[in-house]
C-alpha positions as CSV (number, residue, x, y, z in Angstrom):
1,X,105.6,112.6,87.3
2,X,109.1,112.4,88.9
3,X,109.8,116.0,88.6
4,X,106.4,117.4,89.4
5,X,106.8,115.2,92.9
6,X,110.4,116.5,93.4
7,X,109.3,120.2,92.4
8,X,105.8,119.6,95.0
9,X,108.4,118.2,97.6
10,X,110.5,121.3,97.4
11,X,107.7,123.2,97.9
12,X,106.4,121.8,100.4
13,X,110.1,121.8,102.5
14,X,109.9,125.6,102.2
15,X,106.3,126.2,102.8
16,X,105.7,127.4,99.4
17,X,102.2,127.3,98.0
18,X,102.3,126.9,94.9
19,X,99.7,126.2,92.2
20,X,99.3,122.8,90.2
21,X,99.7,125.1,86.8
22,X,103.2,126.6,88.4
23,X,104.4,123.3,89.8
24,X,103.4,121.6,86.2
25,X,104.9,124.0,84.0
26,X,108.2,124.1,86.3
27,X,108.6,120.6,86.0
28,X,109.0,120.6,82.7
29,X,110.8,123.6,82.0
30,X,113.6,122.3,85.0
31,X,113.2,118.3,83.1
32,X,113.9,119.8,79.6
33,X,116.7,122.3,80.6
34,X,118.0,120.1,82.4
35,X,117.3,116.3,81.6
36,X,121.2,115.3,81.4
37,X,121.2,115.3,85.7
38,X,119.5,112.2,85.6
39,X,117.6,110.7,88.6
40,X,120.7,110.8,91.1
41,X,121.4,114.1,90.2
42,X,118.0,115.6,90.6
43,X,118.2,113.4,94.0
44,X,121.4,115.1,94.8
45,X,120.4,118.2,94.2
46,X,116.9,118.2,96.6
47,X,119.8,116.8,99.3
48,X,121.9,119.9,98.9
49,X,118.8,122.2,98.8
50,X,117.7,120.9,101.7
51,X,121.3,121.1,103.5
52,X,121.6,124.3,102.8
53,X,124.1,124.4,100.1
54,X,122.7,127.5,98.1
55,X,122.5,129.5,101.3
56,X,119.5,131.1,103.6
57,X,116.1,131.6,102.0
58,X,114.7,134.8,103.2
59,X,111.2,135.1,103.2
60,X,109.0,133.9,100.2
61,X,110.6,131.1,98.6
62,X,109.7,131.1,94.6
63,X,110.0,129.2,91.4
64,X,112.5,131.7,89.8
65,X,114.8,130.9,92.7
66,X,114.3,127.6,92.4
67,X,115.4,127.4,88.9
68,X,118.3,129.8,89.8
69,X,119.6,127.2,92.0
70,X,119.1,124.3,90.0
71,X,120.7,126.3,87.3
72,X,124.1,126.9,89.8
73,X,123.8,123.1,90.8
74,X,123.4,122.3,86.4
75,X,126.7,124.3,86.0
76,X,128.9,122.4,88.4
77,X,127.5,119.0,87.8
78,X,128.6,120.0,83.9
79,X,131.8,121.3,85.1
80,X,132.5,118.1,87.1
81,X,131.5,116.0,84.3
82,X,133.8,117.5,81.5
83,X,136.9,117.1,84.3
84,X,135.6,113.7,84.6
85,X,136.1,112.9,80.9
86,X,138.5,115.1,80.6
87,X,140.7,112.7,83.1
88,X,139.1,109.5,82.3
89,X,138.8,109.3,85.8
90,X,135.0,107.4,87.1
91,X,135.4,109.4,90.3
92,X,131.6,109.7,90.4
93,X,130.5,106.3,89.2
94,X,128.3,104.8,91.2
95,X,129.4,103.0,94.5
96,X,126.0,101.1,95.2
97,X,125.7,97.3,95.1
98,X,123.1,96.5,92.1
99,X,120.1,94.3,93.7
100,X,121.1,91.3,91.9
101,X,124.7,91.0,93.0
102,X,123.7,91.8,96.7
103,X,120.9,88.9,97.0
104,X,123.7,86.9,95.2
105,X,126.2,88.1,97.6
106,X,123.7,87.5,100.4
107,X,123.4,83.1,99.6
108,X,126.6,83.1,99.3
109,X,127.0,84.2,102.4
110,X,124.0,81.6,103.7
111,X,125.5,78.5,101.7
112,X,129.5,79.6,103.3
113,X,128.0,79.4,107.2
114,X,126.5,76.0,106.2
């Protein structure tokens, strides 16, 4: 479901109409090649798309470009993840605060002005 609303959302950015049975079947051809990226990095990669990253789209935009780019965006997320092993550097861990540690953080704060 998360990758038929990402691939609908795409879509939709570009104007594309494109059937359920396309939109279906490229979700799960894009999940299964692909299922290593994770939720961030499928969420990193519709914020690139959408920036621009892969260039101009002139005229029709369509599936096989689609999986073209998420196939250049698959190569350097590998490429950035053997240099992180590679290193043992966590340059790309992530820097949010988990949910539980900011509501802590949060009465702490409340008890501290008391």
């Amino acid at each position: 479901m998360f990758m038929n609303a990402i691939i609908t959302q795409i879509a939709e950015y570009y104007g594309a109409e494109w059937s359920d049975l396309t939109t279906k079947d490229l979700s799960k051809t894009l999940y299964f090649d692909n299922y290593s990226l994770g939720l961030e990095g499928w969420i990193h990669f519709c914020k690139r798309l959408k920036s621009g990253y892969f260039g101009k789209v002139y005229g029709k935009f369509t599936p096989a470009m689609l999986v073209d780019y998420v196939n250049i965006y698959y190569s350097e997320w590998q490429e950035q993840h053997a240099t992180i092993h590679a290193n043992g550097s966590n340059r790309f861990t992530p820097q949010y605060t988990p949910i539980n540690e900011a509501i802590f953080n949060l009465k702490m704060l409340k008890n501290n002005e008391n």
